[in-house]
VMD Tcl script that draws the C-alpha trace (Angstrom):
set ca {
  {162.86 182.72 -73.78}
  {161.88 181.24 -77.02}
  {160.55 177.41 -76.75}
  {162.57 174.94 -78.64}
  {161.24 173.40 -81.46}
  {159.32 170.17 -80.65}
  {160.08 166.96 -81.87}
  {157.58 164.14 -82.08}
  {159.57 162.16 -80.43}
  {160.51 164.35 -77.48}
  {157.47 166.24 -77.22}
  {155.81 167.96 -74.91}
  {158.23 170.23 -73.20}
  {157.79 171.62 -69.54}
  {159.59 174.96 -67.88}
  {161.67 173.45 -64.90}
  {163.42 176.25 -62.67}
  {162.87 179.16 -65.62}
  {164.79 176.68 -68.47}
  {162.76 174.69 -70.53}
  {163.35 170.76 -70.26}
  {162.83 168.14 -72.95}
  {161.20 165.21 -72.56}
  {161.48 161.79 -73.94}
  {158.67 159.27 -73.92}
  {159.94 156.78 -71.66}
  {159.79 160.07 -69.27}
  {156.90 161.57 -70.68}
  {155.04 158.03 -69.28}
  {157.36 159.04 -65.69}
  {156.59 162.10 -65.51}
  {152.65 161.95 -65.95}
  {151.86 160.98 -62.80}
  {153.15 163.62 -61.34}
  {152.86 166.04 -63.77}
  {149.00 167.38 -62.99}
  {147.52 163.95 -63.04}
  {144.20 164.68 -64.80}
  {141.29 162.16 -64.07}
  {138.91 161.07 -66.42}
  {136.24 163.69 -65.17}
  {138.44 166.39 -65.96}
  {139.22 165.24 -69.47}
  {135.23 164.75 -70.06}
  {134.32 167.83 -69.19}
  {137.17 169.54 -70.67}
  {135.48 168.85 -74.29}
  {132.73 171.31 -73.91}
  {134.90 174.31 -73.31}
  {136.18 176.80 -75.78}
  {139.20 178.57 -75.84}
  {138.08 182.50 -75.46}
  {140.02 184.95 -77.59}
  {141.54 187.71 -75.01}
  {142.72 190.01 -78.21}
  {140.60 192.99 -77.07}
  {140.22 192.46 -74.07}
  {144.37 192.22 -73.47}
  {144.31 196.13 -74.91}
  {142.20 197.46 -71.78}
  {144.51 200.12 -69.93}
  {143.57 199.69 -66.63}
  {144.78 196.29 -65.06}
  {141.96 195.66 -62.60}
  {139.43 196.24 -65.18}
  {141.51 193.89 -67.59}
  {142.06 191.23 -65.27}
  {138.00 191.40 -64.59}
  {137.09 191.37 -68.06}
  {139.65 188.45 -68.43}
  {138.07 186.63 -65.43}
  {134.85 187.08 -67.34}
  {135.64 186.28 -70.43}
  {136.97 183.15 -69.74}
  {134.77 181.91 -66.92}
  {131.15 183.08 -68.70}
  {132.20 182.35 -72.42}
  {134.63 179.73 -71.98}
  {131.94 177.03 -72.26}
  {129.95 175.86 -75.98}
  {126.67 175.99 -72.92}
  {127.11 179.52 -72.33}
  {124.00 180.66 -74.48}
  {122.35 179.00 -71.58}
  {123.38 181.67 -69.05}
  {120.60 183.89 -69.97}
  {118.16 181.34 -68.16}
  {120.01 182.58 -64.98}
  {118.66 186.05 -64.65}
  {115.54 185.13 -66.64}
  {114.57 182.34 -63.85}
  {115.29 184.54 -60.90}
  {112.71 187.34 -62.24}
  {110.29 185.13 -63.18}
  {110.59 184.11 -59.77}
  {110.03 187.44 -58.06}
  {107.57 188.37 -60.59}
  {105.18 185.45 -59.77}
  {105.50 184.12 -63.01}
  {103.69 180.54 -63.51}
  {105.64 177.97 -61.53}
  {106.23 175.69 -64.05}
  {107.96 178.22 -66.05}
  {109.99 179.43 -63.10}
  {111.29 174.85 -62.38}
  {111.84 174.71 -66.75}
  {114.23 178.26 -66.67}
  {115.85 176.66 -63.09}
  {116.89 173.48 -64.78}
  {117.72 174.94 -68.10}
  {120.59 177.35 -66.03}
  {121.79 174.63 -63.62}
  {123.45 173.04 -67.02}
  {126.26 175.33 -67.40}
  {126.73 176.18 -64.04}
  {127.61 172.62 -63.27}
  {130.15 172.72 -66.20}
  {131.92 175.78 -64.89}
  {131.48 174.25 -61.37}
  {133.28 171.33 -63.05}
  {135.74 173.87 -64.68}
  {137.21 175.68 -61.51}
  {137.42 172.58 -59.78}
  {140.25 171.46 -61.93}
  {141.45 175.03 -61.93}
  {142.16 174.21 -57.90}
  {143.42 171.41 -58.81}
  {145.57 172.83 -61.42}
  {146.93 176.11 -58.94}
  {146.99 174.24 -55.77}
  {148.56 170.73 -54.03}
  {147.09 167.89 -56.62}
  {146.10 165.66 -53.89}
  {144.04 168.42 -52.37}
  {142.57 169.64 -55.81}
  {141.72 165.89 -56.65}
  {140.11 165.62 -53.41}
  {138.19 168.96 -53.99}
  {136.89 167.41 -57.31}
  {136.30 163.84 -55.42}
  {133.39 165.91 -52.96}
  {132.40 168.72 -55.36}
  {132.29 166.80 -58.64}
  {128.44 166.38 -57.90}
  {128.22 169.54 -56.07}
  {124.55 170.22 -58.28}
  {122.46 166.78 -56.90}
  {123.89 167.42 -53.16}
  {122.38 171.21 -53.05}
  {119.32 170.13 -54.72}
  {118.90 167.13 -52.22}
  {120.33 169.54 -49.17}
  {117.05 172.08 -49.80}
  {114.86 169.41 -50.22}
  {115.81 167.89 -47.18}
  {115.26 171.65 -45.96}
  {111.55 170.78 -46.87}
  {111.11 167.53 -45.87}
  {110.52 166.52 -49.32}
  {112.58 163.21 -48.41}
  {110.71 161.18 -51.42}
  {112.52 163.85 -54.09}
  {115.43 163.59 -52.48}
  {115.86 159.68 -52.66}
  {114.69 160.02 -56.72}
  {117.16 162.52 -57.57}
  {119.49 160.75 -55.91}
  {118.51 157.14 -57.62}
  {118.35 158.85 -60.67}
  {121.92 160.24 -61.03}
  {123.11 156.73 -60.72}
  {120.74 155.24 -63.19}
  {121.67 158.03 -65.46}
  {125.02 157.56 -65.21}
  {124.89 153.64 -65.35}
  {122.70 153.25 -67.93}
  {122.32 156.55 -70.10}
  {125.47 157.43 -69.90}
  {127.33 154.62 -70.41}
  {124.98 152.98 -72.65}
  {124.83 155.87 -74.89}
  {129.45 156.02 -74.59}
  {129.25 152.22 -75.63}
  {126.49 153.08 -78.35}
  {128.22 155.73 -79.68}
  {131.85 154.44 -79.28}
  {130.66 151.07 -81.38}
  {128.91 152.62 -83.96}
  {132.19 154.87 -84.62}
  {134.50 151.77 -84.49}
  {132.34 149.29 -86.36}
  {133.91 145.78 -87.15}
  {136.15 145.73 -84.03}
  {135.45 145.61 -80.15}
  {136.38 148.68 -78.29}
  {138.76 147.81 -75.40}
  {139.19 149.22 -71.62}
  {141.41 148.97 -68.49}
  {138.76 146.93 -66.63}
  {141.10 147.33 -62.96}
  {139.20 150.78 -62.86}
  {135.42 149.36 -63.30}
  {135.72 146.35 -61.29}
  {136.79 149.23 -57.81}
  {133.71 151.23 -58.81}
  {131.77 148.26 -58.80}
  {132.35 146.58 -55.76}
  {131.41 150.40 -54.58}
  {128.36 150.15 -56.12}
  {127.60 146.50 -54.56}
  {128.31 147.57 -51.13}
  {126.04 150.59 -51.65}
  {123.34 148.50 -52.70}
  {123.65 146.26 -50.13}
  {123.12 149.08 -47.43}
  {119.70 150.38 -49.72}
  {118.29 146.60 -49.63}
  {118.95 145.86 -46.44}
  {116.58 148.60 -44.60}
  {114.07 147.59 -47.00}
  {114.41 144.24 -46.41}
  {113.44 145.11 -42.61}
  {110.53 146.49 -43.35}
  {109.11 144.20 -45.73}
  {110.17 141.39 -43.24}
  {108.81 143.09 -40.29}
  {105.57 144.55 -41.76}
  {105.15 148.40 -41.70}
  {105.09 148.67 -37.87}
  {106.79 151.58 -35.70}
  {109.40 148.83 -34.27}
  {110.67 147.87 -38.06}
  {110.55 151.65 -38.66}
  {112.62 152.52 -36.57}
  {114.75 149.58 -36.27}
  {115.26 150.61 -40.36}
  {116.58 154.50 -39.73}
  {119.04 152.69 -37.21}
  {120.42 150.89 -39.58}
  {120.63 153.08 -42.25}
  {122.56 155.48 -39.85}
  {125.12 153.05 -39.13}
  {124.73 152.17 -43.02}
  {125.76 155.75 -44.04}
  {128.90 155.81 -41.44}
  {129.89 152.57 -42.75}
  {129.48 154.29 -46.28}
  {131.74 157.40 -45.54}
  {134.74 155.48 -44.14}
  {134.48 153.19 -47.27}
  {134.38 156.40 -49.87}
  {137.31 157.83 -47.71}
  {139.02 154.81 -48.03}
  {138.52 154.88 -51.92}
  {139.65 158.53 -52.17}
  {142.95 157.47 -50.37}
  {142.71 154.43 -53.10}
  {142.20 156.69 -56.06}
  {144.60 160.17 -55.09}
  {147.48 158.08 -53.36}
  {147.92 154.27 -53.15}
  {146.69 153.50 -56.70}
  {145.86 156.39 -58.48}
  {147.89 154.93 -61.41}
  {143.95 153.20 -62.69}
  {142.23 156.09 -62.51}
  {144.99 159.06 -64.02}
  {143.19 159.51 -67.97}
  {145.80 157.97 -70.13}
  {148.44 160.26 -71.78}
  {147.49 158.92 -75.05}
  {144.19 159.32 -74.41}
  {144.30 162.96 -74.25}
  {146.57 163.47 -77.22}
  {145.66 166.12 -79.73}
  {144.42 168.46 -76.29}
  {146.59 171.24 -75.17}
  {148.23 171.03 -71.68}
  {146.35 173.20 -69.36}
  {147.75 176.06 -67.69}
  {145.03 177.76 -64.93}
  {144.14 180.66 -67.17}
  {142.43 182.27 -64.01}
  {144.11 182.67 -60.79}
  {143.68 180.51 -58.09}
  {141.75 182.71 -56.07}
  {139.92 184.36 -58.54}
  {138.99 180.78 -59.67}
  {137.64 180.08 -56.03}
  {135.57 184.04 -55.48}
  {134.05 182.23 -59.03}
  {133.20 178.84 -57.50}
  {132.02 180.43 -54.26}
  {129.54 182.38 -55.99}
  {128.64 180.08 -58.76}
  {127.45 177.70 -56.00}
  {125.76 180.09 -54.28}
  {123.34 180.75 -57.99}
  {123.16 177.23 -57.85}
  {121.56 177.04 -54.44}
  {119.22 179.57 -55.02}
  {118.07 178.26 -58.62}
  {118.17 174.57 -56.32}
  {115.69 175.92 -54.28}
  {113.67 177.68 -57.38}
  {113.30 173.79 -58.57}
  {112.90 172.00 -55.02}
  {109.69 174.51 -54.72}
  {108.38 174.17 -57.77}
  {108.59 170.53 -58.88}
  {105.49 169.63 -57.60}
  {103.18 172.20 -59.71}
  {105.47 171.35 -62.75}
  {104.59 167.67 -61.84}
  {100.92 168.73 -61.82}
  {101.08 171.53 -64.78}
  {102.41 168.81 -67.08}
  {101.09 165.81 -66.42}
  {104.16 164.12 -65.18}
  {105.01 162.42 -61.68}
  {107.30 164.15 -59.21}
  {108.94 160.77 -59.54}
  {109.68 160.97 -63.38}
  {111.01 164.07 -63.23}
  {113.24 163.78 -60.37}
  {114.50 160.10 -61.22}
  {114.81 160.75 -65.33}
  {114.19 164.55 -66.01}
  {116.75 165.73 -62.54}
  {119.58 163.97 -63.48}
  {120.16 164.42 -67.28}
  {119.75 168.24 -66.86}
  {122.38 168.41 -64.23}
  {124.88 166.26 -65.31}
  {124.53 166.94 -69.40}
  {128.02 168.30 -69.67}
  {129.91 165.48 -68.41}
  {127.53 163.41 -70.01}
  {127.90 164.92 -73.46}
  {131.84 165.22 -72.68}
  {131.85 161.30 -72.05}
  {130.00 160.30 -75.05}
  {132.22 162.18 -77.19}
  {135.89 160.54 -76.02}
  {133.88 157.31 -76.77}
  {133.29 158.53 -80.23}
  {136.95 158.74 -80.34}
  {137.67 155.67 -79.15}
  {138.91 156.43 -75.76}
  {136.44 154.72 -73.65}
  {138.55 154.89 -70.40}
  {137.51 158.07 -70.10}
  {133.68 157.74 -70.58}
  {134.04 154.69 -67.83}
  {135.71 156.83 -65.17}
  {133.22 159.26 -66.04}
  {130.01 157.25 -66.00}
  {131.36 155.14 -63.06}
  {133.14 157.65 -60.82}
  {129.89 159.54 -61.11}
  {128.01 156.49 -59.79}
  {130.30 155.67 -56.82}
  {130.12 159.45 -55.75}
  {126.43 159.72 -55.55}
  {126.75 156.14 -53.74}
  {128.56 155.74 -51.48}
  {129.00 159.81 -50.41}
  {126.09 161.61 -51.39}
  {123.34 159.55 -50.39}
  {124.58 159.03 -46.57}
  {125.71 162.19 -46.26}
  {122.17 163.51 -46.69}
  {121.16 160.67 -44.08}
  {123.54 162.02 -42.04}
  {122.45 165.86 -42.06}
  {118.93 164.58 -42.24}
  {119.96 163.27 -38.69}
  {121.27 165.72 -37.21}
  {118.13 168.49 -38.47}
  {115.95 165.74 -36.80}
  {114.41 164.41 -40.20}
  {113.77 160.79 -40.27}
  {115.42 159.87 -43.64}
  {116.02 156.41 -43.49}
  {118.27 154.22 -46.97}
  {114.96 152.57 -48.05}
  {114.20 153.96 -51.75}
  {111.09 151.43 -51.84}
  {110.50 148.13 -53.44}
  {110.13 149.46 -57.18}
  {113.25 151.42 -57.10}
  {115.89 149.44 -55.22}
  {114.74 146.83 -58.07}
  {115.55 148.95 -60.67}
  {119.16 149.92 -59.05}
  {119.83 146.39 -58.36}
  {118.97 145.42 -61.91}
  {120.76 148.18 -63.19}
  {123.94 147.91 -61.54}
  {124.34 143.84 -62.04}
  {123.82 144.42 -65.71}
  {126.30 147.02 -66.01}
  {128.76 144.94 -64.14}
  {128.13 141.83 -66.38}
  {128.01 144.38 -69.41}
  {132.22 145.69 -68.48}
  {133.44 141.90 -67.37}
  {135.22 141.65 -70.02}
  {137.21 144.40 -70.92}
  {135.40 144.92 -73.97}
  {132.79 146.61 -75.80}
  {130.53 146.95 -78.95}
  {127.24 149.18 -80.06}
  {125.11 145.99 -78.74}
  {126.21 146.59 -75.06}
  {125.58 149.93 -75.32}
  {121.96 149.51 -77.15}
  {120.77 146.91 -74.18}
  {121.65 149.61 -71.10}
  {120.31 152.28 -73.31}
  {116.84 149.88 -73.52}
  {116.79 149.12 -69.74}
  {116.73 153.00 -69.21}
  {114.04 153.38 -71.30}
  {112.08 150.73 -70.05}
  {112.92 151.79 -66.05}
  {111.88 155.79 -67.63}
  {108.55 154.07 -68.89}
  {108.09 152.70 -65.49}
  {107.83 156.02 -63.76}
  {106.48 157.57 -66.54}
  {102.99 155.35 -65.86}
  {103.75 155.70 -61.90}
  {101.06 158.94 -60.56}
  {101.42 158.13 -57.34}
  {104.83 157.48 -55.10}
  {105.20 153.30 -54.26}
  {105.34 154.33 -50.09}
  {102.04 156.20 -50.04}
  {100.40 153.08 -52.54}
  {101.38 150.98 -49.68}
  {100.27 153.28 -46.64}
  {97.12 153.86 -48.49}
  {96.45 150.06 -49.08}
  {97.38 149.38 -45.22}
  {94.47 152.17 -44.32}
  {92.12 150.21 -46.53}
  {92.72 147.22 -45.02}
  {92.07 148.84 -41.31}
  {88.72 150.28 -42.84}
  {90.25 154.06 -42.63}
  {89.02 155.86 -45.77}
}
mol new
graphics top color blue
foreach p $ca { graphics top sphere $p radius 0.5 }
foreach p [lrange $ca 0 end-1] q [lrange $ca 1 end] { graphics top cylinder $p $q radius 0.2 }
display resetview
């Protein structure tokens, strides 16, 4: 059945029951909430993806083969990262051929970038073939799949310290780099007038962000109260057990917030995405999930490649474990949305980059981080919500800035420049750090008790 001819003030059309059905705008704005309700995430990552050109492939006889080559096509070429797929194989046999470790942690990082776009990519593909509230929800946990795997194997090792940076660093990232490079970027393309936002959105994430902070200071607090003793320990990983709980039912609470009772703020604007195509799943959906399956199994192993080689890169380069894990960690696995958000602020769209930038925040808040307490807790590891004295200052600092940065509603290039300068300056800070701030401090306790 041919499609009628579209009228701009009717378009888009949608097939209802086999027939094709017209819409006007006033149900066009209806109809989008119900339509497939696309968040900000999905639009941001959406912009690094290419459409794949299926001409030869569609003229393969055999179907199974097609449909593979199809699957292929547009799941490992479907993405402007896909020249960074080669790292994949390239890491694993450097790996098994004992190649230097440093070179095995730099091809690990390089391939983790476009498997957390395509991780990003058949997310929405579930949430495209399947129930939206349970695709939305699907994107809600695995939207960050990358910094929970990395943070899972560390845990594995009881390297608790790179586990807490990584962590800390995909919300700095996302507070400060990302959105300070969106607000950079989005004034410098709209010179001479402010950029504007839906500000309903930011002010949720930040009260988020707030009550995550306030469960980080307040072990810390304890301890620096109590002095370093076993009592204040302990009395610390109590707390930040009940913390993490308390941190769950809150992001549970916010999922029901964003996918049912008000998901109205956080639905990306039909305007906003005008000029994209509406997306049909050009996979099936369980051909999209045999993909996700095993692209997050690659990203586990290549986790593990980087969890067990940070250290000698650390040493091999002349860099602290805590640089790269805070600064270095974060960028590489979160460039695509990143790059996707600062390019809808280029266009003026700036809801997007926020949701982006902010959602991102809220998830490593207030789900990843106590969910690692949590399985910490049950493998009998004592991981505790403290992130030490230097770095709970620079979270605090960096989340009341961005929240006086977005009271507004609106924005300019000089916003944008000062988070951009408070990254740098927090980057410099563990740049110059060799050693981590919890063994300065159990060092300078054995000095003062005469223990070498």
């Amino acid at each position: 059945m041919a499609a009628p001819p579209i009228q701009q003030e009717t378009a888009p059309w949608l097939l209802e029951n086999g027939s094709y059905k017209v819409l006007t705008k006033e149900a066009r704005q209806g109809h989008g909430h119900s339509h497939h309700g696309r968040t900000a995430h999905n639009m941001s990552s959406s912009s690094l993806r290419k459409k794949s050109d299926l001409t030869l492939v569609s003229k393969v006889q055999c179907g199974l083969l097609r449909s593979f080559l199809t699957n292929l096509q547009e799941v490992i070429l479907g993405t402007k990262l896909s020249i960074l797929f080669p790292a994949i194989p390239l890491a694993i046999v450097a790996n098994y051929c004992n190649f230097g470790r440093p070179w095995i942690f730099a091809l690990s990082l390089l391939a983790l970038m476009p498997l957390a776009e395509r991780v990003s990519f058949l997310t929405e593909l579930m949430i495209l073939g399947f129930l939206r509230a349970v695709g939305g929800l699907l994107n809600a946990t695995c939207g960050n799949a990358t910094e929970l795997i990395i943070a899972i194997f560390a845990l594995c090792q009881n390297k608790i310290d790179v586990v807490k940076y990584s962590l800390l660093g995909s919300i700095l990232s996302n507070l400060l780099l990302v959105l300070g490079t969106s607000l950079f970027c989005g004034g410098l393309g709209t010179l001479g007038k402010q950029q504007k936002y839906d500000r309903r959105q930011a002010d949720v994430n930040m009260l988020l962000l707030f009550l995550g902070l306030l469960c980080q200071l307040l072990p810390l607090l304890f301890r620096v109260a109590g002095g370093y003793t076993t009592v204040t320990t302990v009395a610390a990983l109590q707390l930040s057990r009940a913390s993490s709980i308390v941190m769950l039912v809150a992001y549970v609470v916010y999922i029901v917030f964003q996918l049912w009772t008000h998901r109205q703020l956080f639905e990306a604007d039909e305007e906003a995405g005008e000029g994209q195509e509406e997306e049909t799943p050009v996979i099936g959906f369980w051909s999209g999930f045999v993909w996700l399956v095993g692209m997050t199994i690659v990203i586990a192993l290549l986790s593990e490649y980087v969890v067990a080689t940070i250290e000698d890169a650390s040493n091999s380069w002349g860099l602290s474990v805590s640089f790269i894990s805070i600064i270095l960690l974060p960028i590489v696995g979160n460039a695509a949305e990143h790059a996707g958000a600062i390019i809808f602020a280029f266009k003026d769209k700036l809801d997007i980059s926020l949701g982006v930038a902010l959602g991102s925040s809220c998830q490593i808040s207030m789900f990843v981080i106590p969910v690692c307490v949590i399985v910490a807790w049950i493998a009998g590891i004592d991981m505790d919500l403290n992130f030490n004295t230097v770095e709970t200052g620079c979270l605090a600092v960096a989340i009341i800035t961005t929240a006086f940065t977005l009271q507004d509603g609106t924005s300019n290039y000089l916003k944008g420049l000062i988070l951009l300068l408070c990254y740098v300056v927090i980057g410099a800070c563990f740049f110059v750090t060799t050693t981590p701030q919890s063994k300065i401090i159990l060092y300078c306790h054995l000095g003062i008790l005469g223990i070498p």
